[in-house]
Chimera marker file (.cmm) of the C-alpha trace (Angstrom):
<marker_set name="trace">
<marker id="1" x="123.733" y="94.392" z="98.346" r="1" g="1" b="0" radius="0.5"/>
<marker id="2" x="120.605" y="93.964" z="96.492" r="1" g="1" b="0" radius="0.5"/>
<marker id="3" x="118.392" y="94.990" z="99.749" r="1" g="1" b="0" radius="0.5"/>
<marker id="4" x="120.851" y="98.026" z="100.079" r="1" g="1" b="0" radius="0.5"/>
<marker id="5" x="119.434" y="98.948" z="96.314" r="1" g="1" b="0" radius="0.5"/>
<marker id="6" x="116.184" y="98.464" z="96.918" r="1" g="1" b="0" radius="0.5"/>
<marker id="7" x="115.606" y="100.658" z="100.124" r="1" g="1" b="0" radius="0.5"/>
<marker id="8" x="118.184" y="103.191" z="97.844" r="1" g="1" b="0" radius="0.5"/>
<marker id="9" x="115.702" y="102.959" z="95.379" r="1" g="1" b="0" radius="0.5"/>
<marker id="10" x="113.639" y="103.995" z="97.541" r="1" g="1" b="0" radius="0.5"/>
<marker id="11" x="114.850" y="106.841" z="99.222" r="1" g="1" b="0" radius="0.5"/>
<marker id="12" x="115.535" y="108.194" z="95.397" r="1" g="1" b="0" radius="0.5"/>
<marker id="13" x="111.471" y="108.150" z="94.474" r="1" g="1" b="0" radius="0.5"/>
<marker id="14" x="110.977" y="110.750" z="97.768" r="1" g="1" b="0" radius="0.5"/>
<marker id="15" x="114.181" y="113.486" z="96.619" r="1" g="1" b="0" radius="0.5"/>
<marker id="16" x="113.049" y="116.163" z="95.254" r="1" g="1" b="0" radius="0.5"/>
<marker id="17" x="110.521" y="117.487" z="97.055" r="1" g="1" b="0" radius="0.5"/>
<marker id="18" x="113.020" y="117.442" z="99.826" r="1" g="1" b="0" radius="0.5"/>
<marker id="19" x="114.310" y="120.711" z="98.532" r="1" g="1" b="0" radius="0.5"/>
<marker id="20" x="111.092" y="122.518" z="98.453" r="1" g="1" b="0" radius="0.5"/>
<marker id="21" x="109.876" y="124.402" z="100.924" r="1" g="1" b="0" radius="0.5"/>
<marker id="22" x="106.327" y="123.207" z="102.681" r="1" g="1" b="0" radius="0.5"/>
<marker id="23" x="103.950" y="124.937" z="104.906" r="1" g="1" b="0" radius="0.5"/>
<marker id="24" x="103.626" y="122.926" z="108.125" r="1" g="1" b="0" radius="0.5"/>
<marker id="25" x="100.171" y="122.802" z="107.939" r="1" g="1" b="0" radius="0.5"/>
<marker id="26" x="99.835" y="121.593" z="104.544" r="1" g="1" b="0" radius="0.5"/>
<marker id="27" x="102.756" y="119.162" z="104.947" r="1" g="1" b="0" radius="0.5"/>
<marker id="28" x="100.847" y="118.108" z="108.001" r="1" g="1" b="0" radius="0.5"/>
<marker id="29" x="98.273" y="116.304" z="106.300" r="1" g="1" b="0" radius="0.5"/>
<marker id="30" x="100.310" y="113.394" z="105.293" r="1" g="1" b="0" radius="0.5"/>
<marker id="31" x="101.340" y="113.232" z="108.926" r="1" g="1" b="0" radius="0.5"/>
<marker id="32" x="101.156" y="109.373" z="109.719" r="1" g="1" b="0" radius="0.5"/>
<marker id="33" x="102.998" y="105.956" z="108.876" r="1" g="1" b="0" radius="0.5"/>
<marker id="34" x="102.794" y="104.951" z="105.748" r="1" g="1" b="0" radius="0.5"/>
<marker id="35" x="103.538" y="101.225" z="104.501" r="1" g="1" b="0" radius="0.5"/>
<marker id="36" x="105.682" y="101.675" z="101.158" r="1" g="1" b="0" radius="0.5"/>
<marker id="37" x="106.430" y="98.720" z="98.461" r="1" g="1" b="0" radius="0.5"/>
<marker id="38" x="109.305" y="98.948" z="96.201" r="1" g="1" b="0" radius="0.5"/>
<marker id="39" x="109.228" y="96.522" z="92.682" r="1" g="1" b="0" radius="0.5"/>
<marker id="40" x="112.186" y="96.324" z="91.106" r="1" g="1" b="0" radius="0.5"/>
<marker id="41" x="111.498" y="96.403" z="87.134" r="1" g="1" b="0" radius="0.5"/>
<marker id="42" x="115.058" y="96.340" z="85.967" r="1" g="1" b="0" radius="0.5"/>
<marker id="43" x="118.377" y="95.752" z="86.738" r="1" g="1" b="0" radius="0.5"/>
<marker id="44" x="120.206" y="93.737" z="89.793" r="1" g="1" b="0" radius="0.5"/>
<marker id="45" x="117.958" y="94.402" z="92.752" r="1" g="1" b="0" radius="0.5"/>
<marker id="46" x="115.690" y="92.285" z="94.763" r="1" g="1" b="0" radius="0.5"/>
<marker id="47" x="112.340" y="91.847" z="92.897" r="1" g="1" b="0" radius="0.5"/>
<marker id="48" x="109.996" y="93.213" z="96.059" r="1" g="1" b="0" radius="0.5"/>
<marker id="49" x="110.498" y="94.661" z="99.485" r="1" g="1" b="0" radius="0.5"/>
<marker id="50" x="108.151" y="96.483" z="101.910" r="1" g="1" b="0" radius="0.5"/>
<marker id="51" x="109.287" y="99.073" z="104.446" r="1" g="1" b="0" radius="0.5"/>
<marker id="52" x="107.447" y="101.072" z="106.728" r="1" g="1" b="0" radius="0.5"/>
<marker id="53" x="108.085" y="105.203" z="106.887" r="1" g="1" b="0" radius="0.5"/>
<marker id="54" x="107.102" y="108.005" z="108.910" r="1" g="1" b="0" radius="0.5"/>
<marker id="55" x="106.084" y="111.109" z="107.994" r="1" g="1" b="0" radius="0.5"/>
<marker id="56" x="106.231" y="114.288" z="110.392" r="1" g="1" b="0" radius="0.5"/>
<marker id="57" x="105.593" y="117.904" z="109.278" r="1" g="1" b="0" radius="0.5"/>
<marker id="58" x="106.670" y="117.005" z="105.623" r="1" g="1" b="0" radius="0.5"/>
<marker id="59" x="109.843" y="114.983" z="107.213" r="1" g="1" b="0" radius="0.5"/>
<marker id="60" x="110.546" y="111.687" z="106.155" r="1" g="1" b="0" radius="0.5"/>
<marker id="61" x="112.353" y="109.180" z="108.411" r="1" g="1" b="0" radius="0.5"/>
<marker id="62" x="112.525" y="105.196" z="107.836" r="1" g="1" b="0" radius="0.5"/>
<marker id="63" x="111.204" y="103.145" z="110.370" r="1" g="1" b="0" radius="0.5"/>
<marker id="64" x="111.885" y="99.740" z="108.970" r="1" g="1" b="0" radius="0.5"/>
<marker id="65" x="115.481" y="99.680" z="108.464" r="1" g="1" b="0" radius="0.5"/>
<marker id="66" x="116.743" y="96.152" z="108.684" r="1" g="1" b="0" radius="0.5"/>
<marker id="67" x="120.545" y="97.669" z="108.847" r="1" g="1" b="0" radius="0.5"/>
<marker id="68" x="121.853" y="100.654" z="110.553" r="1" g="1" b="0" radius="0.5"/>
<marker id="69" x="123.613" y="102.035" z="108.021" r="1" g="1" b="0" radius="0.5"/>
<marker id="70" x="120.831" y="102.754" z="105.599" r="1" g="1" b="0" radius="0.5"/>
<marker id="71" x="119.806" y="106.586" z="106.168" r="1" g="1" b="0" radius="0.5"/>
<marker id="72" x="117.027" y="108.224" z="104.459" r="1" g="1" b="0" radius="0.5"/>
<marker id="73" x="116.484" y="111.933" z="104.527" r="1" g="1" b="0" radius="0.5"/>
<marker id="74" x="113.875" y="114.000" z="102.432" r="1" g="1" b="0" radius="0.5"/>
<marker id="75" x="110.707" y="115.712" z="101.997" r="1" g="1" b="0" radius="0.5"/>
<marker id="76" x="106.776" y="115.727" z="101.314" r="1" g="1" b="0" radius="0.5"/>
<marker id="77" x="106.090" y="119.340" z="99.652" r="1" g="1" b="0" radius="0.5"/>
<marker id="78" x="102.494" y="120.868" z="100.915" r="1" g="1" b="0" radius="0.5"/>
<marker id="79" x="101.362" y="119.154" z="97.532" r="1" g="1" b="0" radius="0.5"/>
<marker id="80" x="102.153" y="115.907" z="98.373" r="1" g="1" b="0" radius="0.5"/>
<marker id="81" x="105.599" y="115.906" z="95.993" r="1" g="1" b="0" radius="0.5"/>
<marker id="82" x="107.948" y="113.415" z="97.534" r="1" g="1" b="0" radius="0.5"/>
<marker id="83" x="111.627" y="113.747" z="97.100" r="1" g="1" b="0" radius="0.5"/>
<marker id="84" x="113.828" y="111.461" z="99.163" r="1" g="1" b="0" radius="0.5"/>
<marker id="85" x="117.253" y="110.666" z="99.565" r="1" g="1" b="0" radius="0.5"/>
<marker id="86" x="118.445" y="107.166" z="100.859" r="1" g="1" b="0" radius="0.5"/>
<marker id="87" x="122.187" y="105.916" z="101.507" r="1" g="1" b="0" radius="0.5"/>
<marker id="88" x="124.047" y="102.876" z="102.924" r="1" g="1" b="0" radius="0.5"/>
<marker id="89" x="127.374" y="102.876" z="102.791" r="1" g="1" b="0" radius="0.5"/>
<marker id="90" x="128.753" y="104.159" z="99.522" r="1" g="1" b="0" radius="0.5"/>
<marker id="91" x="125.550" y="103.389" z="97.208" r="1" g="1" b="0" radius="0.5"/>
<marker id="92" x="123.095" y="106.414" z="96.730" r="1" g="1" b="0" radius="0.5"/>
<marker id="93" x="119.342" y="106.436" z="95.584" r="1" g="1" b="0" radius="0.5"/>
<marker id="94" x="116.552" y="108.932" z="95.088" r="1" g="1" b="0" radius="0.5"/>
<marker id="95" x="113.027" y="108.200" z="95.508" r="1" g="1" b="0" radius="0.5"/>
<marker id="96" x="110.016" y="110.373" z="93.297" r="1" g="1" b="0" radius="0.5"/>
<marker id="97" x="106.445" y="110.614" z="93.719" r="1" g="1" b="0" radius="0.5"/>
<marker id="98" x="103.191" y="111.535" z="94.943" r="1" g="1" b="0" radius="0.5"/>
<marker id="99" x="100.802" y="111.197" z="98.132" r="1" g="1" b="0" radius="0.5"/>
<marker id="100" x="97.441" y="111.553" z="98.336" r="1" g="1" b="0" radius="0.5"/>
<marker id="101" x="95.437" y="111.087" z="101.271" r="1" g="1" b="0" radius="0.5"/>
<marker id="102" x="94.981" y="107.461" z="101.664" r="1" g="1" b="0" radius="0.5"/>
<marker id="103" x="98.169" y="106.471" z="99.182" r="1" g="1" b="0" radius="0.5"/>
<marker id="104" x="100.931" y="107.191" z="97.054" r="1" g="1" b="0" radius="0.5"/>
<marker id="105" x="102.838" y="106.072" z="93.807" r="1" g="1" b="0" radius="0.5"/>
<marker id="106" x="106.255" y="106.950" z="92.101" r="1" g="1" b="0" radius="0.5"/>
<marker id="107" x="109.417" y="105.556" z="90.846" r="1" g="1" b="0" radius="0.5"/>
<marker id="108" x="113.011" y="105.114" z="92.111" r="1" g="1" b="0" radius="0.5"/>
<marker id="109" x="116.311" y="104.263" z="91.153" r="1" g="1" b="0" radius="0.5"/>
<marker id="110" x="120.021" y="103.379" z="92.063" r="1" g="1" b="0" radius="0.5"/>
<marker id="111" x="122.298" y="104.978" z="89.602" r="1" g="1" b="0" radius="0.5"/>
<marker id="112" x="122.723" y="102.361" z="86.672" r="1" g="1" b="0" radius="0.5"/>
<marker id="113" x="122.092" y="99.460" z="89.109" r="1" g="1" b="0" radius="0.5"/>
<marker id="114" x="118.698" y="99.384" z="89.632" r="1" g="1" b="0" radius="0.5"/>
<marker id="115" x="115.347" y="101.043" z="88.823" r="1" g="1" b="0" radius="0.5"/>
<marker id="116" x="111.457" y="100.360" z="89.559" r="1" g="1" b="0" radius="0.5"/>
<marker id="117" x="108.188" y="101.793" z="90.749" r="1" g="1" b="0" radius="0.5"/>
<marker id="118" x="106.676" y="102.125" z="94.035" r="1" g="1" b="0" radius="0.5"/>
<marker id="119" x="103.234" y="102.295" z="95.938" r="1" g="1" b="0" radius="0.5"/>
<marker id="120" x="102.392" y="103.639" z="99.144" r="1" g="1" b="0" radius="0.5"/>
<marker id="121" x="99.286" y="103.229" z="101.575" r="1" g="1" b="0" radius="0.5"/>
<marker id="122" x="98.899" y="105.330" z="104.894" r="1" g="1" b="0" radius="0.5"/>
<marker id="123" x="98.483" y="103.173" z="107.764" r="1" g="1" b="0" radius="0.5"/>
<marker id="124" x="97.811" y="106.067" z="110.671" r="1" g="1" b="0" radius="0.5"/>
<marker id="125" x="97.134" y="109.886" z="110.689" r="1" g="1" b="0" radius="0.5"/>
<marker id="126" x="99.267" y="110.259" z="113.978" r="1" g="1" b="0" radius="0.5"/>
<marker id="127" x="102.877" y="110.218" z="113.398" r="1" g="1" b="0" radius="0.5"/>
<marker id="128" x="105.170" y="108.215" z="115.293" r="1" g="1" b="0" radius="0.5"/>
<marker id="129" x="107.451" y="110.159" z="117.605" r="1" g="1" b="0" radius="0.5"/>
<marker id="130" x="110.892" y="109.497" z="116.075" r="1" g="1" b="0" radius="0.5"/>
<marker id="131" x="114.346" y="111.106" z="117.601" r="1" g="1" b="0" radius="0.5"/>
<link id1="1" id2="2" r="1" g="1" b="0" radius="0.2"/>
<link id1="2" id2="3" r="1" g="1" b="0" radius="0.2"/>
<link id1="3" id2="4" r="1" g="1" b="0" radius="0.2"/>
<link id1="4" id2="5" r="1" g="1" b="0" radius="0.2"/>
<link id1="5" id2="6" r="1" g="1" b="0" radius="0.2"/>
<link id1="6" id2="7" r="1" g="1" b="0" radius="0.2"/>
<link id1="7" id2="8" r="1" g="1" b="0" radius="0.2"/>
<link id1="8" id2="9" r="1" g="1" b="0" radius="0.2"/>
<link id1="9" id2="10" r="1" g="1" b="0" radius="0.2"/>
<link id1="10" id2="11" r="1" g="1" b="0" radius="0.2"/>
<link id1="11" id2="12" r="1" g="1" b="0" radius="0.2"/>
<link id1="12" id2="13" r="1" g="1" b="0" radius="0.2"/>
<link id1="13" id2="14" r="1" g="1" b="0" radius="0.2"/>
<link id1="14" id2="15" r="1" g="1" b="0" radius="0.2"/>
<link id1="15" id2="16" r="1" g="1" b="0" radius="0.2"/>
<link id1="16" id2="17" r="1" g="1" b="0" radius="0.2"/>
<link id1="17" id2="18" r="1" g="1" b="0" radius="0.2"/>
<link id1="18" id2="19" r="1" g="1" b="0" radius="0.2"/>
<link id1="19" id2="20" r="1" g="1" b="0" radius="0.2"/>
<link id1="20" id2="21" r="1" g="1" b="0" radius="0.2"/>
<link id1="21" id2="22" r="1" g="1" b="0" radius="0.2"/>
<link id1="22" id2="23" r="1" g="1" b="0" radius="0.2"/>
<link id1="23" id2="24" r="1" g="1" b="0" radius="0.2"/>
<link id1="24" id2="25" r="1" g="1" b="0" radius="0.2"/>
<link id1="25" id2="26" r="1" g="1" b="0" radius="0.2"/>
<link id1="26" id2="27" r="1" g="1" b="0" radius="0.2"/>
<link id1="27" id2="28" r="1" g="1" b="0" radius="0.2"/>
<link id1="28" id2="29" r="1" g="1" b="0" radius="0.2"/>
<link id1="29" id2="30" r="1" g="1" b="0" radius="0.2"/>
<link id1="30" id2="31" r="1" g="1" b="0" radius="0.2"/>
<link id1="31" id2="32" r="1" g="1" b="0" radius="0.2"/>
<link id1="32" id2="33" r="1" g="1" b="0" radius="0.2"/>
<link id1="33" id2="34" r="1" g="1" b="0" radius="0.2"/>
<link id1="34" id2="35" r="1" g="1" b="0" radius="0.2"/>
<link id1="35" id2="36" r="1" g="1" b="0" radius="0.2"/>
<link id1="36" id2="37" r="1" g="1" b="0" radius="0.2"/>
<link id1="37" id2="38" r="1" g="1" b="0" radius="0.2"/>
<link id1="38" id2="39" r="1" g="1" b="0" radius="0.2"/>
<link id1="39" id2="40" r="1" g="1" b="0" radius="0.2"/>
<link id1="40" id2="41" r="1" g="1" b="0" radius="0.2"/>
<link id1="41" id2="42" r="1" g="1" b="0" radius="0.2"/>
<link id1="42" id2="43" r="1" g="1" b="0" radius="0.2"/>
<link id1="43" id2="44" r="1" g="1" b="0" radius="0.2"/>
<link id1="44" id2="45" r="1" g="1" b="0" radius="0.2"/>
<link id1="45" id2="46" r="1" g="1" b="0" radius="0.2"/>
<link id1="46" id2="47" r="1" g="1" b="0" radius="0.2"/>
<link id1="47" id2="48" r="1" g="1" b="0" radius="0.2"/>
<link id1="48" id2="49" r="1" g="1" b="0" radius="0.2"/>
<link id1="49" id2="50" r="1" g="1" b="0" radius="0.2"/>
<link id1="50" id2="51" r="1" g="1" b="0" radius="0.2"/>
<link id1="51" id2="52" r="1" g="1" b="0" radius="0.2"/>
<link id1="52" id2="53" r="1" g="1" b="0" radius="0.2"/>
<link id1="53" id2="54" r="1" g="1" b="0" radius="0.2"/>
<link id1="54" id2="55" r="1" g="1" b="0" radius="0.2"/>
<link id1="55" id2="56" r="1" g="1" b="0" radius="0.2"/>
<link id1="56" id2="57" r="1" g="1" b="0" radius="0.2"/>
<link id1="57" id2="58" r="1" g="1" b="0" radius="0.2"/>
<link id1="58" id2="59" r="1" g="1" b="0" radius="0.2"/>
<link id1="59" id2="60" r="1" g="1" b="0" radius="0.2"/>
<link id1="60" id2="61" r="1" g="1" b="0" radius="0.2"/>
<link id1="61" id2="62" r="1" g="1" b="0" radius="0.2"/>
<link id1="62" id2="63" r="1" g="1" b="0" radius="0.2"/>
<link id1="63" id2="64" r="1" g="1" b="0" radius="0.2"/>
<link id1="64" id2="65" r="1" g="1" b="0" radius="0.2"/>
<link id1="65" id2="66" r="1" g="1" b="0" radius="0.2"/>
<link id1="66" id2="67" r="1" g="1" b="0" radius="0.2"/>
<link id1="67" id2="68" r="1" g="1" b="0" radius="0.2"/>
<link id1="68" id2="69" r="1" g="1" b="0" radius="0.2"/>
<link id1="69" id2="70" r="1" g="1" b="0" radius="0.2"/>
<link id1="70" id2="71" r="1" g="1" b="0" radius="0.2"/>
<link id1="71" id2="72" r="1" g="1" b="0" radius="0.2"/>
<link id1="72" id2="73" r="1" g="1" b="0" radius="0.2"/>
<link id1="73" id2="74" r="1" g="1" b="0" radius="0.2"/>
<link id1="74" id2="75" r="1" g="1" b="0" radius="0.2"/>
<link id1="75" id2="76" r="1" g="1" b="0" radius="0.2"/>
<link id1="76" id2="77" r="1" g="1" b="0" radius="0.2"/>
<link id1="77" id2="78" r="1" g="1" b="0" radius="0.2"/>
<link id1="78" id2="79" r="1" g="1" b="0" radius="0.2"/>
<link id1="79" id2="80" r="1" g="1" b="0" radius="0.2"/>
<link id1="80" id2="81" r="1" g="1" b="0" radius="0.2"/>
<link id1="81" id2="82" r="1" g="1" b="0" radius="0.2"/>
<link id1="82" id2="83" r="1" g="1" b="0" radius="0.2"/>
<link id1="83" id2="84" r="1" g="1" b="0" radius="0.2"/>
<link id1="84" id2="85" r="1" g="1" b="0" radius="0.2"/>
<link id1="85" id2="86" r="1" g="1" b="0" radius="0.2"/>
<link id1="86" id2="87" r="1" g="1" b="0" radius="0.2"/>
<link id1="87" id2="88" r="1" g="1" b="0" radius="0.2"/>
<link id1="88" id2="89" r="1" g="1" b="0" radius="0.2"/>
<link id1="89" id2="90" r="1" g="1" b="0" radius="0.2"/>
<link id1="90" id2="91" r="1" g="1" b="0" radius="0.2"/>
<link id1="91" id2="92" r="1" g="1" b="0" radius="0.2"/>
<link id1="92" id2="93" r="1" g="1" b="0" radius="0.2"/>
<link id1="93" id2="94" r="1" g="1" b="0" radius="0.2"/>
<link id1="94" id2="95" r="1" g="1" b="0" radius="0.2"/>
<link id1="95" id2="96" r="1" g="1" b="0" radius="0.2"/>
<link id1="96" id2="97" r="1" g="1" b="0" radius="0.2"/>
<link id1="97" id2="98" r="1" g="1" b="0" radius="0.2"/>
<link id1="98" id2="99" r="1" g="1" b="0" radius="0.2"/>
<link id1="99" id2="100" r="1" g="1" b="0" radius="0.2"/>
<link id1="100" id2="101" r="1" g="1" b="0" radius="0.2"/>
<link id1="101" id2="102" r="1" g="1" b="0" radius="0.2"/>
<link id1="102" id2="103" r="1" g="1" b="0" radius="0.2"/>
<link id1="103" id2="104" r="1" g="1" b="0" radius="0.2"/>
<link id1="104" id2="105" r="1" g="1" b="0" radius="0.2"/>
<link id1="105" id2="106" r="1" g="1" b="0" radius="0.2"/>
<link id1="106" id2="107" r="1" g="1" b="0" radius="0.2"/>
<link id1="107" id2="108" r="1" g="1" b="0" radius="0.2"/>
<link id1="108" id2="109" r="1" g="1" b="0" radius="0.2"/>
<link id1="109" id2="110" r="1" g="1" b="0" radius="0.2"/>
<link id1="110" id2="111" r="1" g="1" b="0" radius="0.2"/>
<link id1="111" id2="112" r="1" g="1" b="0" radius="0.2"/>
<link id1="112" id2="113" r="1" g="1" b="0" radius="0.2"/>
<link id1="113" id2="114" r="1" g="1" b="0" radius="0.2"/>
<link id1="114" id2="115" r="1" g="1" b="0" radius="0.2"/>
<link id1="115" id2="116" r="1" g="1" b="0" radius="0.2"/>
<link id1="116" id2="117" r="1" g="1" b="0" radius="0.2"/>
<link id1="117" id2="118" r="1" g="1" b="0" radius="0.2"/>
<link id1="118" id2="119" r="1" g="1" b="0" radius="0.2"/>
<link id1="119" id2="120" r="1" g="1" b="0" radius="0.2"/>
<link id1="120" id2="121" r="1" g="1" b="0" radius="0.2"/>
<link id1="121" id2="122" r="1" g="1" b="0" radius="0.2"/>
<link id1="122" id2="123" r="1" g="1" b="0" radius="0.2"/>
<link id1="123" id2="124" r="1" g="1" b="0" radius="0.2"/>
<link id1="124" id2="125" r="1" g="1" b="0" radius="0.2"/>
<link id1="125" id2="126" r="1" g="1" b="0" radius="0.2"/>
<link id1="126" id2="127" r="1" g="1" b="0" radius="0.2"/>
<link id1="127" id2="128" r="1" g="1" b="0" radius="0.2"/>
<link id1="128" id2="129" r="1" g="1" b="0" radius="0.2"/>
<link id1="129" id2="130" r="1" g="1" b="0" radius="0.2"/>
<link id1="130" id2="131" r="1" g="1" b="0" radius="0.2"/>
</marker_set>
């Protein structure tokens, strides 16, 4: 349950920005697979995990998923905002932030369970063809 919060958490930090429209050109420039940390700074989650995320013409998708029934869904805006969404089962999370070229920061958080920061670093410019 605590890995379920954490990869909540970080869905939550990436939210926002899912609701704001991008040019595809713009949100193209964060195209690439980005390697994302989550610390947990309070509450009942795991202290530290690391997941791996693509991101496709301002679509986010998880690629490091260690259970099928975590789903992410969200957004990079043409500014870099990111605004995620991430579920499994019946907990919910949203993920908020920023990328820049090369990395990225924010914060997330799992209703009252959990909250913390996390860092990002891009790892490729080509995006991973995900279905």
């Amino acid at each position: 349950m605590l890995k379920v919060s954490a990869v909540l958490a970080l869905a939550s930090s990436l939210s926002l920005a899912a609701f704001l429209p991008a040019r595809a050109a713009d949100a193209a420039s964060y195209n690439g697979t980005w390697r994302v940390e989550l610390v947990t700074e309070s509450g009942f989650c795991d202290g530290r995990h690391t997941y791996s995320v693509v991101v496709q013409e301002g679509q986010v998708r998880l690629l490091s998923a260690s259970d099928e029934a975590t789903r992410m869904s969200g957004r990079v805006g043409a500014d870099g905002t990111v605004g995620l969404n991430v579920s499994q089962g019946s907990m919910n999370g949203s993920v908020l932030g920023r990328l820049q070229v090369r990395s990225g920061s924010g914060t997330w958080k799992v209703s009252a369970l959990c909250s913390g920061r996390w860092a990002a670093s891009r790892r490729s410019i080509v995006a991973a063809q995900v279905p």
